[in-house]
ROLUMZA-103784 format. One line per 8 residues: number of its first residue (from 0); for each residue x negated, y, z negated of N, C-alpha, C. Coordinates in pm, whole numbers, plus 50000, padded with zeros to 5 digits. Layout:
<sites>
NUM	X:Y:Z:X:Y:Z:X:Y:Z ~ ...
</sites>
This chain:
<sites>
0	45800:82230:32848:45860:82359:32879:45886:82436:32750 ~ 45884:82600:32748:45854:82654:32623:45961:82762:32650 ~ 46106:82721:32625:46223:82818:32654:46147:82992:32614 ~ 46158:83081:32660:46178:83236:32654:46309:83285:32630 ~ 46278:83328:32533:46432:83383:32513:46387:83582:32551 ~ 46521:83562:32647:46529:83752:32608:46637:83820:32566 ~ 46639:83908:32520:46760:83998:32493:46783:84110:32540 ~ 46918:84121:32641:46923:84287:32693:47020:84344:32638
8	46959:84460:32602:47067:84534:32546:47214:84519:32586 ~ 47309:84573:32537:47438:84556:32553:47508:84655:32668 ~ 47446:84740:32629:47483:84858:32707:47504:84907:32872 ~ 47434:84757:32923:47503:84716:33068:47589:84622:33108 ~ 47675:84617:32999:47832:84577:32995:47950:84678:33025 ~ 48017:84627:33106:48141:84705:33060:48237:84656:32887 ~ 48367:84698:32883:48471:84664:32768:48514:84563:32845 ~ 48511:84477:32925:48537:84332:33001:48398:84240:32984
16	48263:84247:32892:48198:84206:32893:48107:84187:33048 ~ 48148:84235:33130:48130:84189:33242:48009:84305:33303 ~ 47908:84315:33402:47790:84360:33453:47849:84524:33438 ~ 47845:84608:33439:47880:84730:33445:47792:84790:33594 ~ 47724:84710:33636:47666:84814:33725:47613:84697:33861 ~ 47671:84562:33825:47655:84423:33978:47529:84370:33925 ~ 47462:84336:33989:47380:84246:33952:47217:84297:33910 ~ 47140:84313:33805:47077:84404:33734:46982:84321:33737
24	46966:84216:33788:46881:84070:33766:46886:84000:33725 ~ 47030:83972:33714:47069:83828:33624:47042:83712:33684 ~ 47060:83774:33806:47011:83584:33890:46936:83599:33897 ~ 46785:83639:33885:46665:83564:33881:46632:83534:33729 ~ 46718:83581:33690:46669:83522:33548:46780:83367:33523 ~ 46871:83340:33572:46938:83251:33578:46920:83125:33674 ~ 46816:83176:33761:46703:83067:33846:46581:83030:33761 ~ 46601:83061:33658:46470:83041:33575:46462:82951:33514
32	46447:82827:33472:46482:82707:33422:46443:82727:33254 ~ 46340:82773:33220:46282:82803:33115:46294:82993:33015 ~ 46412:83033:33081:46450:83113:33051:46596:83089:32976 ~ 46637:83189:32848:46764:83186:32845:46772:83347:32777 ~ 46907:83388:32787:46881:83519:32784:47069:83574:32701 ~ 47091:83644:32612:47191:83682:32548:47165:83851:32579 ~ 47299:83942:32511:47353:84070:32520:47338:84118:32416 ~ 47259:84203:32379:47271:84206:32208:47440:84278:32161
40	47510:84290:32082:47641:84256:32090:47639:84444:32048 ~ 47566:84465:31916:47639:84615:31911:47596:84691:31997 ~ 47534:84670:32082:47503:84770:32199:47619:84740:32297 ~ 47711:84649:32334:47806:84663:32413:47978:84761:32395 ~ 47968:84803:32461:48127:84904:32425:48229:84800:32437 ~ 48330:84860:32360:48472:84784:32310:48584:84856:32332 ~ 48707:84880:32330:48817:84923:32350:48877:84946:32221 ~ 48772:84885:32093:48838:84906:31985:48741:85027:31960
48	48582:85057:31962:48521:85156:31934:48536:85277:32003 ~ 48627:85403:32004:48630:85530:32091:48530:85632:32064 ~ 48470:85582:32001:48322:85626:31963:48243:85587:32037 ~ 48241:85478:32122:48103:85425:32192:48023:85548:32276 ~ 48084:85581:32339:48028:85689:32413:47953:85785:32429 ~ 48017:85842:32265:48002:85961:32217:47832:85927:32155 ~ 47812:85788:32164:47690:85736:32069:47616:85685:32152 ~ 47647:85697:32264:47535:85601:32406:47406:85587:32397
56	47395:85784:32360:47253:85794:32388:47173:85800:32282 ~ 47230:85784:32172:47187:85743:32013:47152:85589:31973 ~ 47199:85524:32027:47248:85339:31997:47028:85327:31948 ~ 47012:85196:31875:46910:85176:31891:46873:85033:31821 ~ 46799:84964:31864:46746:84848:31841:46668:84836:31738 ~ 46737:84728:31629:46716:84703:31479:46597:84569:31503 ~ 46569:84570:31389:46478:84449:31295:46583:84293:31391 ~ 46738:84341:31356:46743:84183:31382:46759:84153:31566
64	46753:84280:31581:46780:84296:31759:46658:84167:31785 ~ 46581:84214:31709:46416:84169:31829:46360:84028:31712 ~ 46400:83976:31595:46386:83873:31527:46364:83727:31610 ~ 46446:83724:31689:46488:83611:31764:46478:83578:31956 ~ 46416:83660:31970:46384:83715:32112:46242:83696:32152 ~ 46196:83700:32285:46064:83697:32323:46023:83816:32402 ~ 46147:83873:32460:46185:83945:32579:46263:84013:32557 ~ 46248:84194:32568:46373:84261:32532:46410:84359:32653
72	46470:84334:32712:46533:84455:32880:46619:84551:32756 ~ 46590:84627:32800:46613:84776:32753:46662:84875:32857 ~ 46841:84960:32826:46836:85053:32880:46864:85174:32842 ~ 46927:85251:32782:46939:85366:32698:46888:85337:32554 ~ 46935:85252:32432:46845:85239:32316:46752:85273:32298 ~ 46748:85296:32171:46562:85372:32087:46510:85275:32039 ~ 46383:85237:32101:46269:85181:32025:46162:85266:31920 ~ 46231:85272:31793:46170:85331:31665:46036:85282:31614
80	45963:85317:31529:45896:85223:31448:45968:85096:31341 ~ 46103:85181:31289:46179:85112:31196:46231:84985:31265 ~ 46254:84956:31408:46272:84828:31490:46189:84710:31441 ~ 46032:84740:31416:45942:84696:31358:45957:84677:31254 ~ 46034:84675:31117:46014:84685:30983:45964:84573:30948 ~ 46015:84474:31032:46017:84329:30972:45913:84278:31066 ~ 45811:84330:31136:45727:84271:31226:45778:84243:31339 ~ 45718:84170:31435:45751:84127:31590:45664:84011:31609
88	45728:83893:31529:45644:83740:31528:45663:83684:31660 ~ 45760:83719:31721:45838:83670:31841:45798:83736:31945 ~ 45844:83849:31959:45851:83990:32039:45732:83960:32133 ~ 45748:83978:32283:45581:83998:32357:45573:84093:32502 ~ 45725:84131:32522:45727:84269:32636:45841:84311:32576 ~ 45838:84450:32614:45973:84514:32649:45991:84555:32790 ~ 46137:84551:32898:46102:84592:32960:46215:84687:32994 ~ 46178:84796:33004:46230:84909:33023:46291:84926:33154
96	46426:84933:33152:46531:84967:33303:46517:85118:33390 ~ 46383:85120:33428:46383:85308:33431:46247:85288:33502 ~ 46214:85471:33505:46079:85473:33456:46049:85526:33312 ~ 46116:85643:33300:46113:85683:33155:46128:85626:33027 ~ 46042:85633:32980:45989:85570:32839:45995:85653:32725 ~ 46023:85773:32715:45995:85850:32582:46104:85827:32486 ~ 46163:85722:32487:46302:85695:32390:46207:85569:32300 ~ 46110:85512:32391:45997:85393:32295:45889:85395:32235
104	45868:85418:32117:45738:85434:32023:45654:85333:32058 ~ 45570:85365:32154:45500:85321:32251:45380:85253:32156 ~ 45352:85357:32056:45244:85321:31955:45274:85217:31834 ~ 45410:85221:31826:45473:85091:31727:45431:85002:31836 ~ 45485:84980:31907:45481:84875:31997:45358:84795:32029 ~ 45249:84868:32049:45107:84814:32041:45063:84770:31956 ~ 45063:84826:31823:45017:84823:31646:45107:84687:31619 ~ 45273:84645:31687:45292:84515:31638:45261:84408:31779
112	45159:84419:31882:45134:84307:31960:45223:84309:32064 ~ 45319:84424:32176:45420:84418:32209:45355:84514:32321 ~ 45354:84429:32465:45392:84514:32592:45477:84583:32616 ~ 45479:84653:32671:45603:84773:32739:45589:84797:32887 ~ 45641:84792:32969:45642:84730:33129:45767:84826:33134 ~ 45756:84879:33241:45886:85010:33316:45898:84981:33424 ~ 45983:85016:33546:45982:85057:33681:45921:85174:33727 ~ 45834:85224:33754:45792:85348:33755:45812:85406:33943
120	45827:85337:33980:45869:85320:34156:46024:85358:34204 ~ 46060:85243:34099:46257:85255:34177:46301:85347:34164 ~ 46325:85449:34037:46384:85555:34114:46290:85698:34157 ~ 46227:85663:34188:46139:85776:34262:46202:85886:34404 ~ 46258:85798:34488:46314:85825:34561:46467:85903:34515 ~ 46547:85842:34461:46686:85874:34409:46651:85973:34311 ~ 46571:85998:34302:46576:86090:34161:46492:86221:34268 ~ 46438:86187:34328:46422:86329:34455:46521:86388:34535
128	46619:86243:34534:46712:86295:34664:46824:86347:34578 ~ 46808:86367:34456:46925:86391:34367:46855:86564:34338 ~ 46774:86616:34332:46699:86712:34340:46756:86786:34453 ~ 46743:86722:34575:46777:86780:34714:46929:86810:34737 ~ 46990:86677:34672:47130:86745:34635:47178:86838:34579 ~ 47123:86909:34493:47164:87002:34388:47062:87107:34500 ~ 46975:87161:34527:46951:87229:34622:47030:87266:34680 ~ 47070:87149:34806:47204:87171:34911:47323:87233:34853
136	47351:87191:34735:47498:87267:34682:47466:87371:34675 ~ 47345:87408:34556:47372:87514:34532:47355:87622:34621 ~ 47283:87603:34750:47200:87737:34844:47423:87740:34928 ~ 47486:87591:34945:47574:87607:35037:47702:87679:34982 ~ 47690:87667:34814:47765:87717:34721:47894:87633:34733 ~ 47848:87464:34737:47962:87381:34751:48070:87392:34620 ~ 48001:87413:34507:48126:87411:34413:48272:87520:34431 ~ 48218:87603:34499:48288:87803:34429:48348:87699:34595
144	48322:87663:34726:48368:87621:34844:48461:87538:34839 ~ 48483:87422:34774:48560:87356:34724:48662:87416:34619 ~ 48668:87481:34556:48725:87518:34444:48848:87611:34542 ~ 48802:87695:34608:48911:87787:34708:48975:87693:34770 ~ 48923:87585:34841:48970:87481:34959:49092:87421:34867 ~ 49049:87353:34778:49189:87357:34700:49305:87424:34641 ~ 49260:87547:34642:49339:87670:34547:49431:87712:34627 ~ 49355:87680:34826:49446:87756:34963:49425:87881:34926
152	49310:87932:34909:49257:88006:34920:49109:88108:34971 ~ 49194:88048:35158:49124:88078:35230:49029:88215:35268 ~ 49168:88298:35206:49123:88471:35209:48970:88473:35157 ~ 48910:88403:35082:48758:88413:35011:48679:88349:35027 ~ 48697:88329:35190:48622:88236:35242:48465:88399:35250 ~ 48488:88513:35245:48392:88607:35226:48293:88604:35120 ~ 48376:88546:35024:48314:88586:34859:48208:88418:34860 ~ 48222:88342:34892:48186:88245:34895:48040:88183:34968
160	47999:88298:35096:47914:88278:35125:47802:88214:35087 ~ 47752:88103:35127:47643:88010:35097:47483:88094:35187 ~ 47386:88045:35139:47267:88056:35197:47205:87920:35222 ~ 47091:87931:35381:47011:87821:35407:46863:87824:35298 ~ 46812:87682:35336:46691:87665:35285:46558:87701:35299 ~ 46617:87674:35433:46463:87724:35582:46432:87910:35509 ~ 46294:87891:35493:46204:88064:35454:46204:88036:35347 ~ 46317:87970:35223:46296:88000:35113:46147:87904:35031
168	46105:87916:34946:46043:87886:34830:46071:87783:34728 ~ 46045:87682:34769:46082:87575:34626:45892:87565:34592 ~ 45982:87551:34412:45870:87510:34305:45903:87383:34251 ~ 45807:87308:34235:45827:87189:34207:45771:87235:34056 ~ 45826:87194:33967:45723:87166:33821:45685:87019:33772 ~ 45569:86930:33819:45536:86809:33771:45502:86731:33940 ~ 45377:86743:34025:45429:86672:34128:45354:86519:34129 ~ 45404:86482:34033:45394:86316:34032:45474:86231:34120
176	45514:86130:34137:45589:86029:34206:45711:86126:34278 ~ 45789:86154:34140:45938:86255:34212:45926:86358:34274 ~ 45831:86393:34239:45779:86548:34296:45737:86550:34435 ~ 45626:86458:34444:45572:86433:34547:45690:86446:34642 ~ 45762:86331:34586:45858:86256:34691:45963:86382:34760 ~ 46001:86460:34680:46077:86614:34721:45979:86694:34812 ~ 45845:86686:34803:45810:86755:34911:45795:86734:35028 ~ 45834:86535:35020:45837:86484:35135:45959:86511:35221
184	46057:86516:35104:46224:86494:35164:46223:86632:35247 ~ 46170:86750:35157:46208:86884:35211:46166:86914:35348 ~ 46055:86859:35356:45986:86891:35479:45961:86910:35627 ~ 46148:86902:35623:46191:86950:35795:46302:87093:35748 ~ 46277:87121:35592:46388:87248:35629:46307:87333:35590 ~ 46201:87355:35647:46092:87484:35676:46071:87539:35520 ~ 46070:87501:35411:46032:87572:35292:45916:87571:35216 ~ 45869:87715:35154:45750:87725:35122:45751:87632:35044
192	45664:87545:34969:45640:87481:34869:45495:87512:34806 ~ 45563:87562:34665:45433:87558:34555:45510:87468:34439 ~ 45391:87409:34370:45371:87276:34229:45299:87411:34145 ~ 45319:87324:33965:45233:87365:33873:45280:87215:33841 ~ 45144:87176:33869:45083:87004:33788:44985:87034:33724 ~ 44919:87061:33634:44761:87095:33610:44735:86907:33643 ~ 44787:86806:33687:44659:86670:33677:44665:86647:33828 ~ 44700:86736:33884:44780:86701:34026:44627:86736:34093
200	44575:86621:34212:44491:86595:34280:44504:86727:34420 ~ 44441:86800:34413:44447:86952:34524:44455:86899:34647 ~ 44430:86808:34652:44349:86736:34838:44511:86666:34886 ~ 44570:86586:34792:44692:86515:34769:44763:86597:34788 ~ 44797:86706:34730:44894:86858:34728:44890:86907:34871 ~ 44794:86927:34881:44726:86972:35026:44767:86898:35164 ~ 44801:86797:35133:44817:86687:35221:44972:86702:35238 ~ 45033:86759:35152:45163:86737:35123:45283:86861:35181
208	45162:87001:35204:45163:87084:35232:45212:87194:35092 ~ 45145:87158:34985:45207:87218:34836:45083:87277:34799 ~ 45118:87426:34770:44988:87485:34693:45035:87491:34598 ~ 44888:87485:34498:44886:87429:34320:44900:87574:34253 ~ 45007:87601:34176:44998:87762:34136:44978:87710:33986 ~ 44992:87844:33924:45030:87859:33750:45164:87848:33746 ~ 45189:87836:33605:45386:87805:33614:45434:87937:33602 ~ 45388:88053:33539:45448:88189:33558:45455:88225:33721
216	45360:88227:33808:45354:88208:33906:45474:88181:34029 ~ 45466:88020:33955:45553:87961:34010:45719:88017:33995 ~ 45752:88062:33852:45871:88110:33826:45891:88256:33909 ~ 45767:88330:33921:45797:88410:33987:45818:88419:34141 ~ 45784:88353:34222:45826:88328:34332:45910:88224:34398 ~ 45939:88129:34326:46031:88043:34357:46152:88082:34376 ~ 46255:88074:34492:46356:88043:34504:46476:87946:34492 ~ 46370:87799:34412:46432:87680:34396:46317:87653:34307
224	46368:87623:34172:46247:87504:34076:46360:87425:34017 ~ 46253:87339:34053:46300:87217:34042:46196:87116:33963 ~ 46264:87114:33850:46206:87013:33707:46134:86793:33708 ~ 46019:86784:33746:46026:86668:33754:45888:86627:33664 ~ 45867:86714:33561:45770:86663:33463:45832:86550:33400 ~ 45723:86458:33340:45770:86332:33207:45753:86464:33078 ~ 45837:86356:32991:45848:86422:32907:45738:86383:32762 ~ 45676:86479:32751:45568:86457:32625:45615:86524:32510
232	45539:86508:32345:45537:86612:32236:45534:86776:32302 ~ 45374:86772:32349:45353:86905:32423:45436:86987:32486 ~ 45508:86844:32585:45596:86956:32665:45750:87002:32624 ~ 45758:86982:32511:45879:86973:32503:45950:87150:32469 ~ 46046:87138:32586:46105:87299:32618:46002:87416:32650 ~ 45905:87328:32720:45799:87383:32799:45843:87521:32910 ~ 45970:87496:32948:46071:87573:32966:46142:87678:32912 ~ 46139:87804:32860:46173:87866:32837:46229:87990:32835
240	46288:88121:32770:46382:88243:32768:46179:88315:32872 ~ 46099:88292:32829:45982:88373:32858:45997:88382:33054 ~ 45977:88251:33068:46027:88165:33247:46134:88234:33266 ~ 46222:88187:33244:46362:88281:33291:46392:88383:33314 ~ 46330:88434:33218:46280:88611:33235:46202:88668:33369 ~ 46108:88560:33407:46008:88585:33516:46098:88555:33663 ~ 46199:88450:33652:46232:88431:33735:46351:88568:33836 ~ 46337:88502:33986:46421:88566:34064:46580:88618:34037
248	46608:88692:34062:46792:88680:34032:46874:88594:34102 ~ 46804:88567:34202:46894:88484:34332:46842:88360:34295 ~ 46709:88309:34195:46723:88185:34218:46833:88082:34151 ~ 46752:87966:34182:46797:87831:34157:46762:87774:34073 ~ 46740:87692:33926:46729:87623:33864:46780:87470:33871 ~ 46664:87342:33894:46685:87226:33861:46656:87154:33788 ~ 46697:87048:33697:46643:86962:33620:46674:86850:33649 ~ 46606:86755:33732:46678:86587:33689:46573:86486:33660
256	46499:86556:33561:46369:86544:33463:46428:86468:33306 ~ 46423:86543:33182:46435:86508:33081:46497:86661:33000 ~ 46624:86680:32980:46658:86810:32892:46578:86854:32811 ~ 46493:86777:32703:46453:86842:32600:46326:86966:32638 ~ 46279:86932:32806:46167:86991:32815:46247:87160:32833 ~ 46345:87165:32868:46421:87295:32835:46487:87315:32713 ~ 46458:87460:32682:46512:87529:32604:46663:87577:32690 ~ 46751:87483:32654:46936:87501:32647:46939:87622:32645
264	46953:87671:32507:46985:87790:32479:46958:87905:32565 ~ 46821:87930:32576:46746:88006:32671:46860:87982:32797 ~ 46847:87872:32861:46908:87866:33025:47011:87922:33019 ~ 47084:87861:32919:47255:87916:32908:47281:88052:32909 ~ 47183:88150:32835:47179:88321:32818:47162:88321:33007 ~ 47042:88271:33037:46942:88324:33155:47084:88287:33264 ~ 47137:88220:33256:47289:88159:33367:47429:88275:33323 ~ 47455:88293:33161:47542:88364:33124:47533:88513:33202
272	47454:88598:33190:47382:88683:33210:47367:88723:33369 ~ 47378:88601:33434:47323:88589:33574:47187:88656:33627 ~ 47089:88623:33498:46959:88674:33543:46916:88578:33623 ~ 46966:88456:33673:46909:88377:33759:47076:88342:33849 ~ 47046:88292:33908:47135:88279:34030:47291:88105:33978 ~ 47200:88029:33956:47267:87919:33904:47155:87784:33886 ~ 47221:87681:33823:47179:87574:33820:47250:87432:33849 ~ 47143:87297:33883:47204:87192:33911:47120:87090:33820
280	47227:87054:33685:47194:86938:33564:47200:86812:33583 ~ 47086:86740:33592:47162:86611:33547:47110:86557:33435 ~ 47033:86651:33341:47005:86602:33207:47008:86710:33100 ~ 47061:86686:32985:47054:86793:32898:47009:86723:32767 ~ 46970:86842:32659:46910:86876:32540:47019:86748:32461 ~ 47119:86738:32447:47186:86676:32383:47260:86611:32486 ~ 47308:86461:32470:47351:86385:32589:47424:86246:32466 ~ 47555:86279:32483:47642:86326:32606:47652:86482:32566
288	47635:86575:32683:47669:86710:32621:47837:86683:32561 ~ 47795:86803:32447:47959:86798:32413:48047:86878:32537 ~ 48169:86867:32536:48272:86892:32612:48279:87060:32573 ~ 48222:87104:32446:48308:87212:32370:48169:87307:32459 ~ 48033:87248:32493:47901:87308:32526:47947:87468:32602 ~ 47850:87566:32592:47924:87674:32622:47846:87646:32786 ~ 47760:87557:32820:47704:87509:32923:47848:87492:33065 ~ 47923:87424:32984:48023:87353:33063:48110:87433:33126
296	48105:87557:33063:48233:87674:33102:48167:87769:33218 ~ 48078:87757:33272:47969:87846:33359:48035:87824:33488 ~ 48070:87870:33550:48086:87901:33683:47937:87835:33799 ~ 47853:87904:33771:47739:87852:33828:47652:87753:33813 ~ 47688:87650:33749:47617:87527:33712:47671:87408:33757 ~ 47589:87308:33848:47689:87200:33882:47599:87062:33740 ~ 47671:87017:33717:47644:86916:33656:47695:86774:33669 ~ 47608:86681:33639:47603:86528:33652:47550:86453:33520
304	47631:86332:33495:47596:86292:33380:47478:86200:33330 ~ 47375:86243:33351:47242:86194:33365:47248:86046:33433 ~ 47299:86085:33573:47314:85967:33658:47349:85971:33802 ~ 47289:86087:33826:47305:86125:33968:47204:86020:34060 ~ 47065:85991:34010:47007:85895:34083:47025:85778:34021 ~ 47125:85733:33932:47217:85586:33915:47268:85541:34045 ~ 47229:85517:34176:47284:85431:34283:47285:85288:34255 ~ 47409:85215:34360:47352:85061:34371:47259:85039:34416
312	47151:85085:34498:47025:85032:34514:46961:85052:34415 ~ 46963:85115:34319:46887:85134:34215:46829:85064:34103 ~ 47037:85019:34111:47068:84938:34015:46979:84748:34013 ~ 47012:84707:34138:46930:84627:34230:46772:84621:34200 ~ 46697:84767:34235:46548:84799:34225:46526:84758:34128 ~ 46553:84837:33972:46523:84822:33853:46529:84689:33804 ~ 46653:84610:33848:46714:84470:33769:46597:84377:33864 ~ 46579:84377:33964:46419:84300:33996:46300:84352:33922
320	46251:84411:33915:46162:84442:33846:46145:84419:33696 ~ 46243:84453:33617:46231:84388:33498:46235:84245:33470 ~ 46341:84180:33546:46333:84032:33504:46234:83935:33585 ~ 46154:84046:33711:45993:83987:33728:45951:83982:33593 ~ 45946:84084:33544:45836:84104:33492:45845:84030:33335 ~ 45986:83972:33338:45967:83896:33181:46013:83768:33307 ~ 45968:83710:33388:45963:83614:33427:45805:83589:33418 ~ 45697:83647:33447:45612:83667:33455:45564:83622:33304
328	45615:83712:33196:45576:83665:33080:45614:83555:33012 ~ 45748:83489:33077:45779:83374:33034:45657:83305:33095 ~ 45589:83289:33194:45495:83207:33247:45376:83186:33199 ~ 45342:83298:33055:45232:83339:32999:45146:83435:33101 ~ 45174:83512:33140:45132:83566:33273:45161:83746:33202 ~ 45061:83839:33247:45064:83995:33192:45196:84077:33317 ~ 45306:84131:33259:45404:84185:33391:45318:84308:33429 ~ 45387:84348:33554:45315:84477:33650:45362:84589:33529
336	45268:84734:33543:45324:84815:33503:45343:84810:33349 ~ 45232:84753:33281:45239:84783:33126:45190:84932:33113 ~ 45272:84974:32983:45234:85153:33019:45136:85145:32882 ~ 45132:85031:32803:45028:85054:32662:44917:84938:32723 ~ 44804:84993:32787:44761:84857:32848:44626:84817:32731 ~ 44636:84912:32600:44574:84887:32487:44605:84768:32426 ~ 44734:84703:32436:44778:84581:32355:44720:84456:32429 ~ 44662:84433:32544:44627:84347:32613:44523:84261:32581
344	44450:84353:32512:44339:84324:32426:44305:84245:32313 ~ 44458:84305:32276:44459:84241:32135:44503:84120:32117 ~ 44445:84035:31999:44447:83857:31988:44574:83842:31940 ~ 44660:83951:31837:44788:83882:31841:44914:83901:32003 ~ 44867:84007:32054:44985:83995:32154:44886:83879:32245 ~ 44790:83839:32280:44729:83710:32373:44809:83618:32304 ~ 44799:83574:32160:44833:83445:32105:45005:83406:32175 ~ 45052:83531:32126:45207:83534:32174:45211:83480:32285
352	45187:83567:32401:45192:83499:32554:45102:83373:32597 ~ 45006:83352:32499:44966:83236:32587:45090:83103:32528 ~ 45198:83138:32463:45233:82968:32401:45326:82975:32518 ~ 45359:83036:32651:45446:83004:32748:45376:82997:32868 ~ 45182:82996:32847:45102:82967:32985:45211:82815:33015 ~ 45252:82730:32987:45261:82593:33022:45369:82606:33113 ~ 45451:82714:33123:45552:82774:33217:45537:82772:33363 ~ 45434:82775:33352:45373:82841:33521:45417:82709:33642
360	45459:82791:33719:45518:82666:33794:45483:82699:33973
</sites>
């Protein structure tokens, strides 16, 4: 037997050391006889650090993180090149708690012999229906509705008026997995639906009942866009003051995509301004937004802390899937869902995984 060691980040701890989010897949990795598995320590929050927080989405995995490991579960941390400084003699997946990957130098990772394996499935669903949520608020105008309900201030129950969905126009931008999946969800409250995918299959779209526009296009007739591109170099703040400009006054703005592909600044004028109607965040340009953000003071913006499709089933989905998939590699065996499937090839990441073929049981 050829122990596997893995290491998961810290960062699905609570300050009690204890699961922060139930069971993430610890028991199948704890049914594993030939598995053993540690927390890497500065990634866990403390009660002595009041900083942790403020650094969540910064934290990142060093030279000695991955020295001693075979297996690294990953969930917010940066996989740099500098992770690499010292090589990856050990190292033979990463597996990523998500689908999103653009926090991992995907190309370090190959160049030192190192799979990268995601969930690209689990939250597909939750991350649509978190889309549909921010829809529903915003057309029902649950925030400004709530806000009177508490104040006993019924008299404005006038000013408050919400609108339905049914006639209106949603734009999807990106209709891959999430996208798709929103045109599935929408599809009993009578709304037009147009995409700008340029890789998006017409027949698939078609099927879906989504015509394929341009994205000016799209900004111009949409009554709801809604953000579900990955995030690339290219695209980044692909989004912009130009879009906003094009867009409706009454619309809607969504993102529960990746912030950077928006230009902040831009939205914040285009919301200040009320050249667009409002928006529903669950990711921004900088994360954690600061508190001081002039984002935060808007009347028309509902926001979530990049964790609106964080459910317990989710939590569940993801934590199987990863510790398949470094169960899998403990076995000398390739996991589902490598996103560099260039390293497979190569004789030093084979050498690596084959010294745990004897695993296989």
């Amino acid at each position: 037997m050829q122990i596997f060691r893995v290491g998961i980040t810290g960062d699905f701890l609570n300050t009690a050391r204890a699961s922060a989010y139930g069971d993430v897949g610890l028991s199948l990795l704890d049914a594993t006889p030939f598995i053993r598995y540690h927390f890497t320590e500065e990634h866990i929050p403390s009660l002595s650090d009041p900083t942790y927080y403020d650094r969540l989405y910064s934290l990142q995995v060093t030279a000695n993180h991955i020295a001693d490991i075979d297996g690294l579960v990953l969930l917010r941390p940066w996989v740099k090149a500098e992770t690499f400084s010292r090589g990856a003699d050990n190292l033979v997946v990463i597996g990523r708690s998500g689908a999103g990957y653009d926090k991992i130098d995907v190309a370090a990772c190959t160049a030192n012999d190192v799979a990268v394996f995601n969930a690209p499935t689990a939250l597909t669903h939750a991350t649509a229906s978190s889309a549909l949520m921010f829809m529903l608020a915003l057309a029902k105008r649950l925030p400004a509705q709530e806000r009177i309900t508490r104040q006993g201030r019924w008299d404005l129950q006038p000013d408050v008026v919400g609108s339905e969905l049914q006639g209106r126009t949603l734009g999807i931008v990106g209709l891959g997995a999430s996208g798709r999946e929103l045109a599935r969800l929408v599809a009993p409250f009578g709304l037009r639906i147009i995409a700008y995918s340029p890789k998006a299959d017409p027949a698939q779209a078609a099927a879906l009942g989504v015509t394929l526009t341009s994205l000016d296009d799209l900004c111009r007739e949409a009554d709801y866009i809604s953000l579900h591109a990955s995030l690339t170099p290219e695209r980044h703040k692909m989004i912009g003051a130009r879009h906003f400009a094009l867009m409706k006054p009454s619309a809607y703005f969504i993102n529960v995509a990746r912030g950077a592909l928006v230009d902040q600044a831009a939205l914040v004028r285009a919301l200040q301004e009320w050249r667009i109607a409002g928006a529903g965040l669950d990711v921004f340009e900088i994360e954690p937004v600061p508190v001081d953000d002039p984002l935060l003071k808007l009347d028309n913006v509902i926001v979530t802390p990049h964790w609106s499709p964080a459910t317990t089933d989710i939590w569940k989905a993801t934590g199987k899937a990863t510790s398949t998939g470094m169960i899998r590699a403990a076995m000398g065996q390739i996991p589902e869902n490598v996103i560099n499937p260039a390293v497979l090839d190569r004789p030093g990441f084979q050498a690596k995984l084959a010294r745990f073929a004897q695993n296989i049981v």
